[in-house]
Residue frames as a rotation matrix with the C-alpha (Angstrom) as fourth column:
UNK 1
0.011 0.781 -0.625 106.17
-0.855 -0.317 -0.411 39.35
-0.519 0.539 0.664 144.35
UNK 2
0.033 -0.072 0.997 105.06
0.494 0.868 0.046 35.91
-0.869 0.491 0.064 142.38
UNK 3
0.129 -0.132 -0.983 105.97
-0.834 -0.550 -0.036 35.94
-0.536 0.824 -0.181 139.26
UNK 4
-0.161 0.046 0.986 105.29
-0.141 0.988 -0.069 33.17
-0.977 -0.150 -0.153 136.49
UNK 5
-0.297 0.221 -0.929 104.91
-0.951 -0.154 0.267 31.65
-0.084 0.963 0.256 132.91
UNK 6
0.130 0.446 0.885 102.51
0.151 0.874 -0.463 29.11
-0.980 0.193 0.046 131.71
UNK 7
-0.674 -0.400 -0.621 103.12
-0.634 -0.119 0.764 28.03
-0.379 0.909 -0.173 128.05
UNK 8
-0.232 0.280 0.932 100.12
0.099 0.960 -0.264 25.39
-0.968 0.031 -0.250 126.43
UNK 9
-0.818 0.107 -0.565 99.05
-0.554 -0.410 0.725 24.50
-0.154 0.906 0.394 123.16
UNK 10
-0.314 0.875 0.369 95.86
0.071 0.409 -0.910 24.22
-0.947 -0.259 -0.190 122.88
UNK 11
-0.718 -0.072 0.692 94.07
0.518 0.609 0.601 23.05
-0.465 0.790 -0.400 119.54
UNK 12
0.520 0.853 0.043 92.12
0.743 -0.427 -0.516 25.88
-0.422 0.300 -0.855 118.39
UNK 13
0.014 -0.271 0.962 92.29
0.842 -0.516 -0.158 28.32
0.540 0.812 0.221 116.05
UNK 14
-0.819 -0.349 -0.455 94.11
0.565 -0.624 -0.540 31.88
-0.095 -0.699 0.709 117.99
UNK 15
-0.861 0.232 0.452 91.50
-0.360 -0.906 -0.220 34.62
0.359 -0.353 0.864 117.35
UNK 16
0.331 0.873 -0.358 88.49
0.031 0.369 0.929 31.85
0.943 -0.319 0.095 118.74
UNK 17
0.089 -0.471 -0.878 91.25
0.911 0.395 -0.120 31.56
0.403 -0.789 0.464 121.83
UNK 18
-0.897 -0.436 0.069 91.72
0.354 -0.804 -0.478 35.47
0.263 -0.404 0.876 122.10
UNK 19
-0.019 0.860 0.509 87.54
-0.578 -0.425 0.696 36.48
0.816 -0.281 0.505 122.06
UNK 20
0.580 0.435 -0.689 87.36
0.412 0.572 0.709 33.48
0.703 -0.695 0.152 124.56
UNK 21
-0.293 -0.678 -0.674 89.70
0.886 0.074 -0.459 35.14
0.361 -0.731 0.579 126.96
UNK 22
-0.915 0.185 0.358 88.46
-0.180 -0.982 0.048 38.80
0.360 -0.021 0.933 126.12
UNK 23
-0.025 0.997 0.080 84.74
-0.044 -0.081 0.996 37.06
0.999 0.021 0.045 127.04
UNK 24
-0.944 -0.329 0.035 85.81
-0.043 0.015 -0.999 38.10
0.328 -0.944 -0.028 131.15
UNK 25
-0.093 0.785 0.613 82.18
-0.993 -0.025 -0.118 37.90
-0.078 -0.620 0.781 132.34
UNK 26
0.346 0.253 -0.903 82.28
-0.571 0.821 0.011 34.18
0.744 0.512 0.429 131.48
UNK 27
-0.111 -0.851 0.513 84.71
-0.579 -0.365 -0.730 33.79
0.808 -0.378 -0.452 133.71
UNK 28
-0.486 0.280 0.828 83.11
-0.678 0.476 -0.560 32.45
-0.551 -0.834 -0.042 137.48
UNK 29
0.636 0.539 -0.553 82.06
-0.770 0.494 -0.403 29.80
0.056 0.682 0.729 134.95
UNK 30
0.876 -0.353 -0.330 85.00
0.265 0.922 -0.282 27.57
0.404 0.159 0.901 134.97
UNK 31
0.499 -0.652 0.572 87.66
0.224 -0.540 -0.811 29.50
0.837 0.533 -0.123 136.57
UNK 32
0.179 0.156 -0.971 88.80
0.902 0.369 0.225 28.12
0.394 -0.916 -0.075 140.05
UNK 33
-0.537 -0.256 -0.804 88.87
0.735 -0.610 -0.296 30.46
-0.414 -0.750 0.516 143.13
UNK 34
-0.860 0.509 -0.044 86.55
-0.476 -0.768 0.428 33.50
0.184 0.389 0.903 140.30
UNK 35
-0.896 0.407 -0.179 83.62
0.287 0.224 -0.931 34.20
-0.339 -0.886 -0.317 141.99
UNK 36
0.686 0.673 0.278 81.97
0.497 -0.154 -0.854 36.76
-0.531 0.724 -0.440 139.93
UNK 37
-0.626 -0.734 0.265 83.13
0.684 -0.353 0.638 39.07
-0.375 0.581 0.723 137.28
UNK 38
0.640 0.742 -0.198 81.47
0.587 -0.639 -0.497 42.30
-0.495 0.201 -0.845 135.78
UNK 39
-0.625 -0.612 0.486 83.03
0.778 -0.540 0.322 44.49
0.065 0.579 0.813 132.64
UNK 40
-0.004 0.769 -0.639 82.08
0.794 -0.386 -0.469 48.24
-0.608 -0.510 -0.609 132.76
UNK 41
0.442 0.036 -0.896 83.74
-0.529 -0.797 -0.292 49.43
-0.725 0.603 -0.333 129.88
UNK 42
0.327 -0.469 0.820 84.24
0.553 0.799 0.237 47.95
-0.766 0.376 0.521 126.63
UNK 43
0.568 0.188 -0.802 85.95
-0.503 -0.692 -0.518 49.82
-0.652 0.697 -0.298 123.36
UNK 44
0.420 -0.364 0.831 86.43
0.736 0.672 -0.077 48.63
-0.531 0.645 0.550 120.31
UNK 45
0.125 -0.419 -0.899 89.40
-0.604 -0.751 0.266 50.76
-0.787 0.510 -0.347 118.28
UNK 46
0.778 -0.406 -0.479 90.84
-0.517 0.020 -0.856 50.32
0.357 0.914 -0.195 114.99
UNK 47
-0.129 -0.941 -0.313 94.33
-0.699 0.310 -0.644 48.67
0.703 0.136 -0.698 116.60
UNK 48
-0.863 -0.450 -0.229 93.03
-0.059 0.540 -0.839 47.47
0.501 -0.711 -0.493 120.14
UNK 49
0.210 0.978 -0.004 90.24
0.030 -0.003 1.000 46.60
0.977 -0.210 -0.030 122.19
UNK 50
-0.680 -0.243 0.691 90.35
-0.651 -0.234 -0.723 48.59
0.337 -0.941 0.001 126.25
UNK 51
0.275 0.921 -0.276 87.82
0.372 0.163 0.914 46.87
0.887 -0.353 -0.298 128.82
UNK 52
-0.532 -0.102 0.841 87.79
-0.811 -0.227 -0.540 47.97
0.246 -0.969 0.038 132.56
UNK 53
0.421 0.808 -0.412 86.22
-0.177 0.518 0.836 45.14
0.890 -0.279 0.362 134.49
UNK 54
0.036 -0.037 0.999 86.09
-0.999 -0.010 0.036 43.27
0.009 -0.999 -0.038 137.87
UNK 55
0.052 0.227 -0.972 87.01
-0.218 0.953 0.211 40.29
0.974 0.201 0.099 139.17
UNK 56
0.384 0.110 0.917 85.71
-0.922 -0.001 0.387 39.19
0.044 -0.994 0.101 142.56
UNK 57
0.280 -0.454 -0.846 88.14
-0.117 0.859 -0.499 36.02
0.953 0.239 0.188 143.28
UNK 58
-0.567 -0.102 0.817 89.15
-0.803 0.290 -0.521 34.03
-0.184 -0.952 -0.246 147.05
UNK 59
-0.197 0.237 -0.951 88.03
0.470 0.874 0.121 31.13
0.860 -0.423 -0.284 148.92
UNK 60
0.629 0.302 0.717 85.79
-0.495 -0.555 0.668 32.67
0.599 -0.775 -0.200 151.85
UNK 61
0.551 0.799 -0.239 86.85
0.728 -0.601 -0.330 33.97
-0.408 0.008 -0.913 153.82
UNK 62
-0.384 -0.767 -0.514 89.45
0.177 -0.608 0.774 35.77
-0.906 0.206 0.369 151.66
UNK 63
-0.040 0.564 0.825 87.36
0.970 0.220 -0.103 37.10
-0.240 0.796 -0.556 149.11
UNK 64
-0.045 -0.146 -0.988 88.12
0.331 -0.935 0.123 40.23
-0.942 -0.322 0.090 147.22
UNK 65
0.654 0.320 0.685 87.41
0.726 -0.009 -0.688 42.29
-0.214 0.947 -0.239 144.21
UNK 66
-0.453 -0.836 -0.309 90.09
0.326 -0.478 0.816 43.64
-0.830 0.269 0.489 142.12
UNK 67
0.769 0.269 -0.580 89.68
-0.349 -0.583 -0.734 46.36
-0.536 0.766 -0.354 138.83
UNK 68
0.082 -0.822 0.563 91.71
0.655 0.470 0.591 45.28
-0.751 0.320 0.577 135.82
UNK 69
0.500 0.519 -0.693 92.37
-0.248 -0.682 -0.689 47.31
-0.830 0.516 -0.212 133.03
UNK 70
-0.053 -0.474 0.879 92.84
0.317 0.827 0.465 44.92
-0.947 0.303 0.106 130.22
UNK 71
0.150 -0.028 -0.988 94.08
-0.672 -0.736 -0.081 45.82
-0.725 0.676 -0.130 126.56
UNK 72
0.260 0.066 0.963 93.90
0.565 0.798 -0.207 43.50
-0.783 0.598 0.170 123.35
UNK 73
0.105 0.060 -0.993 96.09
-0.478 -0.872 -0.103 44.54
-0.872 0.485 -0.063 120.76
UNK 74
0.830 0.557 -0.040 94.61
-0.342 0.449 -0.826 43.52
-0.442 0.699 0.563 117.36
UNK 75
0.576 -0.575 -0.581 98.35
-0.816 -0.443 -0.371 43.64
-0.044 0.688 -0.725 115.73
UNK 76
-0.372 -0.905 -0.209 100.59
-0.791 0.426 -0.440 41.53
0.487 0.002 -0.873 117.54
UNK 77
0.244 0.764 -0.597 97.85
-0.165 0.639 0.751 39.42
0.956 -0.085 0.282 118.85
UNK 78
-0.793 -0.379 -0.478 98.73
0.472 0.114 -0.874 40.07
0.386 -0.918 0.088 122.97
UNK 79
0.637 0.573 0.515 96.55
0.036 -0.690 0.723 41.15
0.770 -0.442 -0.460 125.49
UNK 80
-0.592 -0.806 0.004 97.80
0.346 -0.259 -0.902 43.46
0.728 -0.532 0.432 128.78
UNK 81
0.806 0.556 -0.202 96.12
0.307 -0.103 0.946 43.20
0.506 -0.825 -0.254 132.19
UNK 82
-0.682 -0.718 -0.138 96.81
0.388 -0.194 -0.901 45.89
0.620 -0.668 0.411 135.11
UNK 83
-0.122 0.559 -0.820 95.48
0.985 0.167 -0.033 46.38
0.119 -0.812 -0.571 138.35
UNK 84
-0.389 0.083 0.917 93.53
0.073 -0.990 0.120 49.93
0.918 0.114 0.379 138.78
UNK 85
-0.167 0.454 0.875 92.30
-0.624 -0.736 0.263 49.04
0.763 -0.502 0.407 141.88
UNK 86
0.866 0.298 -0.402 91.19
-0.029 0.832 0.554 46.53
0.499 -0.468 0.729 144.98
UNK 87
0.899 -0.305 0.314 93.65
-0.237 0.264 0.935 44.45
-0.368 -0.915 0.166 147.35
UNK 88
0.663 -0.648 0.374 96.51
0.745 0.620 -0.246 44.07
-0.073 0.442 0.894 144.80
UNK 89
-0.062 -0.772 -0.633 100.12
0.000 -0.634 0.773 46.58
-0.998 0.048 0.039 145.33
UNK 90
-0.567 -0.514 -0.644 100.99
-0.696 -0.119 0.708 45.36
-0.441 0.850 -0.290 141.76
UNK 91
0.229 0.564 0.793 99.26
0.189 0.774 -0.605 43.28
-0.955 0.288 0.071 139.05
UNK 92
-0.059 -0.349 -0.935 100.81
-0.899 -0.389 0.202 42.76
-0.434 0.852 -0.291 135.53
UNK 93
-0.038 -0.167 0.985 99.85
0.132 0.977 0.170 39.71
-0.991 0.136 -0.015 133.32
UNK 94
-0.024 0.172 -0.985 100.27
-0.875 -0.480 -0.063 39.44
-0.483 0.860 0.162 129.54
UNK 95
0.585 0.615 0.528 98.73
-0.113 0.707 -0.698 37.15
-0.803 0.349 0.483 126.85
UNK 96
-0.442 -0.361 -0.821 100.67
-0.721 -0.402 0.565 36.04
-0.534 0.841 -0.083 123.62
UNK 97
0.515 0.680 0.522 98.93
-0.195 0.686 -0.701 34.07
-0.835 0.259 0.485 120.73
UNK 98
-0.003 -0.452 -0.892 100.58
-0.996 -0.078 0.043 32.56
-0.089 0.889 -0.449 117.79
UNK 99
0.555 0.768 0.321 99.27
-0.517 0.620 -0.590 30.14
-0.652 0.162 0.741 115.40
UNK 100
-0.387 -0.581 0.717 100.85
-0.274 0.814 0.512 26.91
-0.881 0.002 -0.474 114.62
UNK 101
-0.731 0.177 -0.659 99.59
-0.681 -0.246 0.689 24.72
-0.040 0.953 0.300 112.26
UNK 102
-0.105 0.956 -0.274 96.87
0.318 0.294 0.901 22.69
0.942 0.007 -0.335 113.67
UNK 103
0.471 0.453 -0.757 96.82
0.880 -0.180 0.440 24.57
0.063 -0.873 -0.484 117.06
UNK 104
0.658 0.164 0.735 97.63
0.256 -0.967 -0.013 27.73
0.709 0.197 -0.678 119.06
UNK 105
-0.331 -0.843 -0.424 100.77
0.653 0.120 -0.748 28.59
0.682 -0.524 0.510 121.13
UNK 106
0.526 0.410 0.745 99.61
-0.157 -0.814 0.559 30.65
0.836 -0.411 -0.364 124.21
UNK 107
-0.444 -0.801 -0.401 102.13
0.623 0.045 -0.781 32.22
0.643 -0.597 0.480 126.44
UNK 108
0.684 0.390 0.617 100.65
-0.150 -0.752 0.642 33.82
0.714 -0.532 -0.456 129.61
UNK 109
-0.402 -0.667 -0.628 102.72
0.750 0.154 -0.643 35.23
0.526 -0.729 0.438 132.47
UNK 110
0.758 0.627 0.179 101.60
0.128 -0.413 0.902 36.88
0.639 -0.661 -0.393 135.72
UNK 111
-0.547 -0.754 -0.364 103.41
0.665 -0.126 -0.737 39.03
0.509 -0.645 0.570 138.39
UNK 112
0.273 0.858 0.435 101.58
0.287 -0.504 0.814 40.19
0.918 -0.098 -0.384 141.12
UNK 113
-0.613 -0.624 -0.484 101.72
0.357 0.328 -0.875 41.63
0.704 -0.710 0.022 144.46
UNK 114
0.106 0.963 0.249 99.20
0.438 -0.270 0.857 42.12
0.893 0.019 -0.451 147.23
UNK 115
0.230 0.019 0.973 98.75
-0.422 -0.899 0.117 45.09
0.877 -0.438 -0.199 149.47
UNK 116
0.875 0.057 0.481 97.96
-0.479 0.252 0.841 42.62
-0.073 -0.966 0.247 152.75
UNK 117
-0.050 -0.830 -0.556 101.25
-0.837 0.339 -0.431 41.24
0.545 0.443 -0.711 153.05
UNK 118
-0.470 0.049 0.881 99.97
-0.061 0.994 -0.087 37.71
-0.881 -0.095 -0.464 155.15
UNK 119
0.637 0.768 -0.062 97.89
-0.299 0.172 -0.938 37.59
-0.710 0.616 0.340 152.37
UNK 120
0.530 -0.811 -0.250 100.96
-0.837 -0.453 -0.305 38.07
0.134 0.371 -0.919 150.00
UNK 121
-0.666 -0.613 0.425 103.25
-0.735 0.636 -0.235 35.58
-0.126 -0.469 -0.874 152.06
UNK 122
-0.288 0.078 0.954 100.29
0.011 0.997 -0.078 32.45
-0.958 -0.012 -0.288 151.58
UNK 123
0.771 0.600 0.215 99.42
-0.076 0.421 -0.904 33.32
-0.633 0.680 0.371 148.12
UNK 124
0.272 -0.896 -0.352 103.16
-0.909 -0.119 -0.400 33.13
0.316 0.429 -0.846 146.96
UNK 125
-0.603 -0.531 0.595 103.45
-0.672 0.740 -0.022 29.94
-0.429 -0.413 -0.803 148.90
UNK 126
-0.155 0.492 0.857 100.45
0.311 0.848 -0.430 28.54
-0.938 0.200 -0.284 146.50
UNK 127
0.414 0.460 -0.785 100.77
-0.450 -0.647 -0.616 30.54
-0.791 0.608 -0.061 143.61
UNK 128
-0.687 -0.231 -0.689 102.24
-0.726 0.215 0.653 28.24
-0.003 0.949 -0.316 141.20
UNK 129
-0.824 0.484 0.294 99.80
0.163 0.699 -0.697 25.84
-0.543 -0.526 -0.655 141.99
UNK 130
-0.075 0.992 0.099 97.07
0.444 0.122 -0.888 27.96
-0.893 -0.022 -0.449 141.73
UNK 131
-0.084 0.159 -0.984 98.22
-0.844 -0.536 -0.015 29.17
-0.530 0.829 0.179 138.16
UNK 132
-0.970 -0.213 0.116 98.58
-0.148 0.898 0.414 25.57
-0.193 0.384 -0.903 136.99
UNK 133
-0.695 0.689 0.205 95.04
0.416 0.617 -0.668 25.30
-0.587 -0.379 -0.715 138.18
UNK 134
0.432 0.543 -0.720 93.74
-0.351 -0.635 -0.689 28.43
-0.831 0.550 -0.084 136.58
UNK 135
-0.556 -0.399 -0.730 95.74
-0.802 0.027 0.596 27.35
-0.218 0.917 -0.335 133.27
UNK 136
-0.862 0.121 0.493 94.35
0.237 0.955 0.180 23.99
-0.449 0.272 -0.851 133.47
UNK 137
-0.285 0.954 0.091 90.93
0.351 0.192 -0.916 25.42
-0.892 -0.229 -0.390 133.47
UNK 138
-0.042 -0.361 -0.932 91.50
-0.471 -0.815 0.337 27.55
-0.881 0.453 -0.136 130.70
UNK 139
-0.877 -0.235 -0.419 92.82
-0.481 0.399 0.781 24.87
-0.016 0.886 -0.463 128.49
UNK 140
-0.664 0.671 0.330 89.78
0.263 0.623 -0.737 22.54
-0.700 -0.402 -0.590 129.67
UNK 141
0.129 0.984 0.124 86.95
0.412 0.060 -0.909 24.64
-0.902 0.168 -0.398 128.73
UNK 142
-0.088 -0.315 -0.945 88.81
-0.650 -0.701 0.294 26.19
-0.755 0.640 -0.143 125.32
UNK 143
-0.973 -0.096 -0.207 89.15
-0.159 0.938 0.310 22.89
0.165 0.334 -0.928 123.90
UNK 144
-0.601 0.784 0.155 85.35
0.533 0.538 -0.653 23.02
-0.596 -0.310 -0.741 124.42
UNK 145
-0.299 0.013 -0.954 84.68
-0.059 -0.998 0.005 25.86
-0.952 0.058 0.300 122.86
């Protein structure tokens, strides 16, 4: 199973950096290898905010569409993504935000594991890569924001 942490610090203020992550339909916007993306349930609570959504993500012709069920909790300022469905065995990634004093520390780590196991066996052989890439993008268009 990959498993990883990306650490950056990116010059914005944390709760513009948490909506911009929570804003998952935005996504196949800037977000290499995310194709589309569709949320089908949002709630807003008092402590946390649930969404259910999709992300359809690959490079034809490996192109597949995974459920996430992603949690934002207002307190400790983290969000928690797991897989409810699609081509993934396992899927666990978790946001952390904490504000510096002219920027935002943001710790994301991802551990994942997918059902096809060639599938599995070449995206472990590019998966730090392709988080670098997805992180880059991240920081890119935040810093635009």
């Amino acid at each position: 199973m990959p498993k990883a942490s990306v650490t950056r610090q990116i010059a914005r203020e944390k709760q513009k950096l948490i909506d911009f992550v929570l804003d998952i339909e935005k996504y196949p916007e800037f977000i290499p290898f995310c194709i589309d993306s569709k949320v089908y349930e949002r709630n807003d609570k008092k402590d946390e905010i649930e969404i259910i959504a999709d992300l359809t993500i690959g490079k034809k012709p490996f192109v597949d569409t995974y459920k996430s069920d992603v949690t934002y909790n207002k307190k400790n300022d983290t969000i928690h993504v797991t897989n409810i469905g699609g081509p993934l065995k396992h899927l666990e990634n978790n946001w952390k935000f904490v504000q510096k004093d002219d920027f935002t520390e943001v710790h994301f780590d991802v551990d994942f594991e997918i059902k096809n196991k060639f599938l599995d066996i070449i995206m472990t052989k590019s998966f730090e890569f392709g988080l670098n890439k997805i992180a880059d993008a991240f920081q890119d268009r935040a810093e635009k924001i």
